[in-house]
N, CA, C and O atoms as CSV, one atom per row, in Angstrom:
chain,resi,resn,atom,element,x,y,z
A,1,UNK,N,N,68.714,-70.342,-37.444
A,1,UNK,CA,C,67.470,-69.606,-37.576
A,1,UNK,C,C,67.593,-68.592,-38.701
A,1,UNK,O,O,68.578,-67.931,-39.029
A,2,UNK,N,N,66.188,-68.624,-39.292
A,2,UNK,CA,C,66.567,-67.568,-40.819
A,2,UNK,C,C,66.215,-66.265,-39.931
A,2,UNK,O,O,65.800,-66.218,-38.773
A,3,UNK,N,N,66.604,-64.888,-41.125
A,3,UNK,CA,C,66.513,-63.428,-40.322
A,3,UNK,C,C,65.076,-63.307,-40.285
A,3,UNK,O,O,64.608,-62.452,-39.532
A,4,UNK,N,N,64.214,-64.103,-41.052
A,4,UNK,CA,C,62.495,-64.109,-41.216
A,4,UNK,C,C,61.771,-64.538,-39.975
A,4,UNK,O,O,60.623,-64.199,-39.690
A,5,UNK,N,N,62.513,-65.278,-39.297
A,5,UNK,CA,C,62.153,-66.212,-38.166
A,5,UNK,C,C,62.102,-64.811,-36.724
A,5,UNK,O,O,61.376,-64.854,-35.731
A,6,UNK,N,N,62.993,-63.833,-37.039
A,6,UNK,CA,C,62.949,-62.508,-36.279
A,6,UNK,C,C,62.498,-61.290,-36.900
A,6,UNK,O,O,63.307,-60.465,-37.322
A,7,UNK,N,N,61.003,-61.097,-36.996
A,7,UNK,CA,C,59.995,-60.080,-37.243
A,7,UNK,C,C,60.058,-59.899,-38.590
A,7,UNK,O,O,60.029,-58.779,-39.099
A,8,UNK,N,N,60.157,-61.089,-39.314
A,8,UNK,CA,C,59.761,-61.061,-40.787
A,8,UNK,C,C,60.765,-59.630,-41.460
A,8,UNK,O,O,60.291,-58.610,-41.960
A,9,UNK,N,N,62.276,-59.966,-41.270
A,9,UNK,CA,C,62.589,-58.664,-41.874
A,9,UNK,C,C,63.448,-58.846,-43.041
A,9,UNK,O,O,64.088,-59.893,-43.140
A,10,UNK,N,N,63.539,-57.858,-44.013
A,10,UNK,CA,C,63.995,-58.531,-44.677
A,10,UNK,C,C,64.999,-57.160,-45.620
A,10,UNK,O,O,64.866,-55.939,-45.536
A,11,UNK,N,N,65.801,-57.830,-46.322
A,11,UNK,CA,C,67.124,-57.212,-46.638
A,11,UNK,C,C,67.361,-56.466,-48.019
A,11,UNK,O,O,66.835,-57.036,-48.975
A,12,UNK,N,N,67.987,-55.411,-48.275
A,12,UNK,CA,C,67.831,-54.636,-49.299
A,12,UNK,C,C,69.244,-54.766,-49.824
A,12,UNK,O,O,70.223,-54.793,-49.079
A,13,UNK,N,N,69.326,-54.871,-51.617
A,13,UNK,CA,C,70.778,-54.883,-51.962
A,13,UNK,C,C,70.598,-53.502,-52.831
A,13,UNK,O,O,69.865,-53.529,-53.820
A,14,UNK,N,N,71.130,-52.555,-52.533
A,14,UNK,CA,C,71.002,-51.062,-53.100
A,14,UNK,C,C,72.212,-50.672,-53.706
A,14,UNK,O,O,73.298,-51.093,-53.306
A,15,UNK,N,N,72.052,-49.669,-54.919
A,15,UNK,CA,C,73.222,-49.388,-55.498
A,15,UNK,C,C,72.669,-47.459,-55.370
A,15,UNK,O,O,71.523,-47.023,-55.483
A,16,UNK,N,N,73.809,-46.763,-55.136
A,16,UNK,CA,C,73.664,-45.293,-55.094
A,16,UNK,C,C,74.281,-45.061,-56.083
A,16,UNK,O,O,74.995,-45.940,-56.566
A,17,UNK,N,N,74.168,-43.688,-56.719
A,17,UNK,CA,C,75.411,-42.899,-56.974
A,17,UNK,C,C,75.845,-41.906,-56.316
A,17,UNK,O,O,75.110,-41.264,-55.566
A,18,UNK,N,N,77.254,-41.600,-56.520
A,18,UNK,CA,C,77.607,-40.579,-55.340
A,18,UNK,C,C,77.980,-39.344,-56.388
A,18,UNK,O,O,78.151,-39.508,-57.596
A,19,UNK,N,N,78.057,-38.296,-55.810
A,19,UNK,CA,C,78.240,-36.877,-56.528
A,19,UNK,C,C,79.510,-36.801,-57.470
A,19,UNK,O,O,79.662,-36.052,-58.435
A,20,UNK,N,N,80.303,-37.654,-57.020
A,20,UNK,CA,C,81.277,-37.900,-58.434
A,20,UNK,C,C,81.723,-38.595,-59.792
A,20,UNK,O,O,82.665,-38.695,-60.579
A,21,UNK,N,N,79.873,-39.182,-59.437
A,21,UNK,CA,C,79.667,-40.388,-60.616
A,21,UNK,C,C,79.989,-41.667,-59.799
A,21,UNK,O,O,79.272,-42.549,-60.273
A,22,UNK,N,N,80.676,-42.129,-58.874
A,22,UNK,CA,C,80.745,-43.434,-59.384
A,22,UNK,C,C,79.840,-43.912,-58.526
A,22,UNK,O,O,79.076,-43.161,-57.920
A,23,UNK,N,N,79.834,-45.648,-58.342
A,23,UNK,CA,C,78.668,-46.156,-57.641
A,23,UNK,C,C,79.166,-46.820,-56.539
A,23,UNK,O,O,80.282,-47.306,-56.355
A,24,UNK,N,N,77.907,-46.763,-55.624
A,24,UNK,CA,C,78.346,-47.815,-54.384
A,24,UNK,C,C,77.220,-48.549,-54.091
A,24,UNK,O,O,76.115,-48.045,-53.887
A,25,UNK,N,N,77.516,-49.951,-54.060
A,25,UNK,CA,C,76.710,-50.847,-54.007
A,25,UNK,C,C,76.826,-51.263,-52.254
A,25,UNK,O,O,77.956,-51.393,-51.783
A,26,UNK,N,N,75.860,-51.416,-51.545
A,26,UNK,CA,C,75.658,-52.382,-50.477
A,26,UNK,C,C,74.075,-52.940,-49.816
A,26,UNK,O,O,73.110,-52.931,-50.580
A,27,UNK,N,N,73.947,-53.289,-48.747
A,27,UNK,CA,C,73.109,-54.059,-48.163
A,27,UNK,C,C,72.676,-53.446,-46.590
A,27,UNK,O,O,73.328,-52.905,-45.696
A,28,UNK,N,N,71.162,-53.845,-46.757
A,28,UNK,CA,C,70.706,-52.667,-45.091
A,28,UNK,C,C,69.399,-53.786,-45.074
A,28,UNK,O,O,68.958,-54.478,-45.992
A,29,UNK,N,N,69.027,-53.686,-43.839
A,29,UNK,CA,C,67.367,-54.071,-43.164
A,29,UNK,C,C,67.151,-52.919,-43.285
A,29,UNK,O,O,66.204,-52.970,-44.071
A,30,UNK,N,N,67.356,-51.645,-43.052
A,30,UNK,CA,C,66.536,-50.224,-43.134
A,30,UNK,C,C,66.924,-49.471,-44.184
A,30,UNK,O,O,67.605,-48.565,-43.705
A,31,UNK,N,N,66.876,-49.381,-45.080
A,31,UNK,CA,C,67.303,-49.069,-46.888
A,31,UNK,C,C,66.811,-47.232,-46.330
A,31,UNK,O,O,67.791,-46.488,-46.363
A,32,UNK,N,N,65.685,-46.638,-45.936
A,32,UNK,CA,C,66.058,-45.192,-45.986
A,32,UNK,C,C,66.735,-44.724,-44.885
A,32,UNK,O,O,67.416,-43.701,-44.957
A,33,UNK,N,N,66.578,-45.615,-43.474
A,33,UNK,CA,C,67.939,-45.225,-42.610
A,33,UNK,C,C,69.440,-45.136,-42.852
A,33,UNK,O,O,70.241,-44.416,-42.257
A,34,UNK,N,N,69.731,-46.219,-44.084
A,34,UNK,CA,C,71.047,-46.358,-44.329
A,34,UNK,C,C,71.415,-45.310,-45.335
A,34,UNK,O,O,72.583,-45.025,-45.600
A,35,UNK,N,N,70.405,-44.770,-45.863
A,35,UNK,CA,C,70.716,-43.828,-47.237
A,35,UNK,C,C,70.868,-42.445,-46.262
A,35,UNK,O,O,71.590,-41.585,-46.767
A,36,UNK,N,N,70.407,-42.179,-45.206
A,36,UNK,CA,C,70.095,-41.071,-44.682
A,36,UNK,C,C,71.820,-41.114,-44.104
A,36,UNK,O,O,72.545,-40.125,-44.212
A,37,UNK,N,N,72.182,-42.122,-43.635
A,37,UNK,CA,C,73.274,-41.658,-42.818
A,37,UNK,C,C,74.730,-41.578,-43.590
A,37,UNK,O,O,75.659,-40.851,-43.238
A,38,UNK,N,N,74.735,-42.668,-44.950
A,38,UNK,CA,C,75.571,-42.062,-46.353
A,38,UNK,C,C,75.334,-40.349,-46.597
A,38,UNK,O,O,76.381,-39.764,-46.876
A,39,UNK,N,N,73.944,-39.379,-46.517
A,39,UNK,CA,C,74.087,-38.473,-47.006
A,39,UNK,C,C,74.921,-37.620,-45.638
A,39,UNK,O,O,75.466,-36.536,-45.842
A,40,UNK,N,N,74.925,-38.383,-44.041
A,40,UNK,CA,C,74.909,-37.205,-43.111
A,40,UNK,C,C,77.185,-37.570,-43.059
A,40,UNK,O,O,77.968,-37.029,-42.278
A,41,UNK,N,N,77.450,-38.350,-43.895
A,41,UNK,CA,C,78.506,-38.963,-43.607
A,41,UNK,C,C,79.065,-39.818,-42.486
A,41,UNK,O,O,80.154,-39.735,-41.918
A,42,UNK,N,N,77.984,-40.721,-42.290
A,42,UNK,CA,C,78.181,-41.726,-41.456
A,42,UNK,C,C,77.762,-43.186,-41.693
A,42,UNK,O,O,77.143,-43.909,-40.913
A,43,UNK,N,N,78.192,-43.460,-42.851
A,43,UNK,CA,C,78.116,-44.296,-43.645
A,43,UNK,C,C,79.200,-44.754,-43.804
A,43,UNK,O,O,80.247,-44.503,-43.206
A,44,UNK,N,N,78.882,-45.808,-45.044
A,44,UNK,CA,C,80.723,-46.281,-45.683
A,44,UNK,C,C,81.586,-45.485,-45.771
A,44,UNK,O,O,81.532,-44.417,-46.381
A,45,UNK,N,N,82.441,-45.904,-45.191
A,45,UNK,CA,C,83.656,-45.056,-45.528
A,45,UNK,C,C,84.370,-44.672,-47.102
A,45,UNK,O,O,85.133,-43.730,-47.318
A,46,UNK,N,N,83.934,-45.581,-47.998
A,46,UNK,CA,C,83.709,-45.035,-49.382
A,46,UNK,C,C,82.484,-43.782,-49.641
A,46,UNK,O,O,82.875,-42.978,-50.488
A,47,UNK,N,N,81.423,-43.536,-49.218
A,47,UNK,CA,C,80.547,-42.672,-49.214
A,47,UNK,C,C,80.877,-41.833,-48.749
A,47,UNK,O,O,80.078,-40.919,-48.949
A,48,UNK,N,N,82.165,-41.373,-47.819
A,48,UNK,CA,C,81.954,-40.104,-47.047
A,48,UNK,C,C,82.642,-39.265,-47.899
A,48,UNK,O,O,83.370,-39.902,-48.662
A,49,UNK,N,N,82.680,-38.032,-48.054
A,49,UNK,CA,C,82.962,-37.195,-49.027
A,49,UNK,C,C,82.401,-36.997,-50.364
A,49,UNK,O,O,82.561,-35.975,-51.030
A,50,UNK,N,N,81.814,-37.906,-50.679
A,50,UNK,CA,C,81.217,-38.396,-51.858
A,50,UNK,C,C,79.919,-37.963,-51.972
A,50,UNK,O,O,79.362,-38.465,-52.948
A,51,UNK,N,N,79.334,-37.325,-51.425
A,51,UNK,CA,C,78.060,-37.328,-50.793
A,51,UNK,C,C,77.815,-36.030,-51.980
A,51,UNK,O,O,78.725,-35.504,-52.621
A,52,UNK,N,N,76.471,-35.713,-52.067
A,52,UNK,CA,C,75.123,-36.148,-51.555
A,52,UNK,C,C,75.162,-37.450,-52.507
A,52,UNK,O,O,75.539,-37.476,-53.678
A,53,UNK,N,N,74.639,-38.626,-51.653
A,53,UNK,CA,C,74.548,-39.840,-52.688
A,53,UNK,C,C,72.797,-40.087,-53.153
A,53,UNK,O,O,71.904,-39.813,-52.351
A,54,UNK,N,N,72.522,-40.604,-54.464
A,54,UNK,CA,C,71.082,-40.928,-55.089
A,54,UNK,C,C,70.981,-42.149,-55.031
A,54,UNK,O,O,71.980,-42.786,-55.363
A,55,UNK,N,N,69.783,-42.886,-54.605
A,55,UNK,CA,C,69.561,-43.890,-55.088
A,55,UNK,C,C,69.181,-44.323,-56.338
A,55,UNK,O,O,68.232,-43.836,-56.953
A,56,UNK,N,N,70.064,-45.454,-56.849
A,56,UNK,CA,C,69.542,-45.794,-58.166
A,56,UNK,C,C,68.930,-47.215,-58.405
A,56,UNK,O,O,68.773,-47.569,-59.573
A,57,UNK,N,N,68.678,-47.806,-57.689
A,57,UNK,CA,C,68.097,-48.861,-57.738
A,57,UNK,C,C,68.186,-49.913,-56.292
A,57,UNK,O,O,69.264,-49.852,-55.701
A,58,UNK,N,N,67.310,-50.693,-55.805
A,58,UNK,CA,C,67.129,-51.573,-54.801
A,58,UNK,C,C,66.329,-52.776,-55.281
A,58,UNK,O,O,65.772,-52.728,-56.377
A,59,UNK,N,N,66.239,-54.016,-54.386
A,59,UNK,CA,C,66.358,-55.183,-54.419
A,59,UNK,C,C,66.034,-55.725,-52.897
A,59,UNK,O,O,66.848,-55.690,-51.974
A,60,UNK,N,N,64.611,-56.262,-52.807
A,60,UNK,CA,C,64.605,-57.249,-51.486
A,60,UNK,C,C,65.137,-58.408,-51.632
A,60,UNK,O,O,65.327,-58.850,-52.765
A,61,UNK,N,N,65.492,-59.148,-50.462
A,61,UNK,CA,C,65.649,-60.428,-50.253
A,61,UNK,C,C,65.349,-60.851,-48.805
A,61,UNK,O,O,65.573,-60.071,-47.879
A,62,UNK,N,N,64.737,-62.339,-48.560
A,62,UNK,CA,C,64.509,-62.759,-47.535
A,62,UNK,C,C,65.124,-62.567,-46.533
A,62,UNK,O,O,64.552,-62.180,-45.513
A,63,UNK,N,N,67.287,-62.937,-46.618
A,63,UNK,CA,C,67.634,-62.515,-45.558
A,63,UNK,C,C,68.904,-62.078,-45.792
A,63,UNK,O,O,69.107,-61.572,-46.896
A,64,UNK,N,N,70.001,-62.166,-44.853
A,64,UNK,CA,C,71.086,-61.326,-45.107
A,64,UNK,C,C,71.973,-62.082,-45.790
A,64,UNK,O,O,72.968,-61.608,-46.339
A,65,UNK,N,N,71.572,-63.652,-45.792
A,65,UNK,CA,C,73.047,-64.553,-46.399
A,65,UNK,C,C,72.794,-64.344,-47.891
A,65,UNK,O,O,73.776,-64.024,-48.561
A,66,UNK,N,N,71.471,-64.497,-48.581
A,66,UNK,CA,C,71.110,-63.629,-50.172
A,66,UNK,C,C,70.915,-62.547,-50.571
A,66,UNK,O,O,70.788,-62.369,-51.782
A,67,UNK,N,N,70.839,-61.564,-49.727
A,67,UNK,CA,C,71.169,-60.261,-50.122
A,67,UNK,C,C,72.938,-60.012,-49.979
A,67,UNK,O,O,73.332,-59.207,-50.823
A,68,UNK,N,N,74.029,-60.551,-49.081
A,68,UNK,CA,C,75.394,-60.369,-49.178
A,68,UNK,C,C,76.071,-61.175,-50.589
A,68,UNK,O,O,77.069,-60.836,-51.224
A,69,UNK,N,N,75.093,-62.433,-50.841
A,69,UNK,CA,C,76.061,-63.050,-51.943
A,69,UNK,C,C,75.496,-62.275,-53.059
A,69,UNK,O,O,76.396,-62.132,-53.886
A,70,UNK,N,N,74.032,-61.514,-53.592
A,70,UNK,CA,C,74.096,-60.633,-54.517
A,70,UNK,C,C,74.486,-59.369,-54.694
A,70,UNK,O,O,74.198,-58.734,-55.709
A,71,UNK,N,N,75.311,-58.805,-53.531
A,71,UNK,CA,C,76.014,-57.771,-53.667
A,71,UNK,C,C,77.299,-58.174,-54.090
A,71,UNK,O,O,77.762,-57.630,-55.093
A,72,UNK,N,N,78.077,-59.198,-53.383
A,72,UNK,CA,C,79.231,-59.834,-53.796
A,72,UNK,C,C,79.694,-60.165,-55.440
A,72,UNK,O,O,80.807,-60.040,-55.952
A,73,UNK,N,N,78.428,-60.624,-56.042
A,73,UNK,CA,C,78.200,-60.806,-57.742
A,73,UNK,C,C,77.952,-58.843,-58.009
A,73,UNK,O,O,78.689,-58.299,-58.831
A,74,UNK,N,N,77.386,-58.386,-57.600
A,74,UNK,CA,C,77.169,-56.933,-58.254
A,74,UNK,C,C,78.468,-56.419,-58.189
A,74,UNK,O,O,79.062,-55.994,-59.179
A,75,UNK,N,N,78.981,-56.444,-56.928
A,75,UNK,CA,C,80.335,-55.612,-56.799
A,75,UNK,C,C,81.390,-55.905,-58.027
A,75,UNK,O,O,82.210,-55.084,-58.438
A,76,UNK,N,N,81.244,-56.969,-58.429
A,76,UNK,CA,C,82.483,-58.005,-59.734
A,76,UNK,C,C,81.745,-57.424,-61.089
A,76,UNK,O,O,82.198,-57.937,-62.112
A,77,UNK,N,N,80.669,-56.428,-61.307
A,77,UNK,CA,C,80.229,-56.432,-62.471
A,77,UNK,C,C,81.049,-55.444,-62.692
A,77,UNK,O,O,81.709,-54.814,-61.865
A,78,UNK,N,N,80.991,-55.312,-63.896
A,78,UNK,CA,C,81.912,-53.882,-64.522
A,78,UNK,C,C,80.588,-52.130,-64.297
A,78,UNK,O,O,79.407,-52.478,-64.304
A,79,UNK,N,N,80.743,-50.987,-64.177
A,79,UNK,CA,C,80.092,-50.052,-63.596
A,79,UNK,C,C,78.875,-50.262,-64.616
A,79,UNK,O,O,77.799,-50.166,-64.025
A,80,UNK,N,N,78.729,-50.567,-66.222
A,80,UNK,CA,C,77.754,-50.479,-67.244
A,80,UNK,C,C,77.341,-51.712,-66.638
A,80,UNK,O,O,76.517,-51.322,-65.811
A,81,UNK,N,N,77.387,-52.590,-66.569
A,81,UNK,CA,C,76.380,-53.775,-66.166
A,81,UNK,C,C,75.629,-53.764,-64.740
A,81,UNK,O,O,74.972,-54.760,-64.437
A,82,UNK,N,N,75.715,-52.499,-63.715
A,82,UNK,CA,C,75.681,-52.764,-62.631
A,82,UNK,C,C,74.078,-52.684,-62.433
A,82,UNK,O,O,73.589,-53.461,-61.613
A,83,UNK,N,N,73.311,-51.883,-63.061
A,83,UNK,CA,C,71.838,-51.453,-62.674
A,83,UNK,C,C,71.375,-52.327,-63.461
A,83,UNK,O,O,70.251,-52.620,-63.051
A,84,UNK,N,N,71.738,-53.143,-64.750
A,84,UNK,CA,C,71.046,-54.290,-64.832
A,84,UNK,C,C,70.592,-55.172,-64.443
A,84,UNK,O,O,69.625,-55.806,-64.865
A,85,UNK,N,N,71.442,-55.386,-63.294
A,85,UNK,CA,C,71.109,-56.654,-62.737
A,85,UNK,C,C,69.478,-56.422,-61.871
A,85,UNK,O,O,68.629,-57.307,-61.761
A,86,UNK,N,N,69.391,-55.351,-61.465
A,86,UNK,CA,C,67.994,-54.759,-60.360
A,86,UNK,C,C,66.900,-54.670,-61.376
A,86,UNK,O,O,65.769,-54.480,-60.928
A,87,UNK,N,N,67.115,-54.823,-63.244
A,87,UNK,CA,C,66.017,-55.333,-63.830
A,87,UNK,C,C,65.044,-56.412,-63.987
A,87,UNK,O,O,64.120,-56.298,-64.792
């Protein structure tokens, strides 16, 4: 069964920056719940300390198996190619 088939929801591939410059790329069904709990430090464990994190760009997708394999390709980009790809 696709994740669409359960209340049409659908998946965000987001890249932040965190307060020390660098970036963290991942994936949420609730894109401002997940940003909220990166800033409260209950997030990735790469995000914690790192905080306050910005969003710099997002990306829907239908469901979670194409939003994980385009984070998987984002994560392999080098840091200058990374917000290109959300063009």
């Amino acid at each position: 069964m696709s994740d669409l088939y359960h209340g049409g929801m659908l998946w965000s591939l987001y890249i932040l920056e965190c307060a020390d410059g660098s970036y963290y790329t991942g994936i949420s069904n609730d894109l401002d719940s997940r940003i909220k709990a990166h800033n409260e430090g209950l997030g990735a464990k790469y995000t914690r300390g790192r905080g306050p994190v910005t969003l710099l760009a997002s990306k829907s997708f239908e469901n979670r198996s194409e939003a994980s394999k385009a984070e998987a390709f984002v994560k392999k980009l080098p840091k200058s190619n990374k917000l290109g790809f959300f063009k």
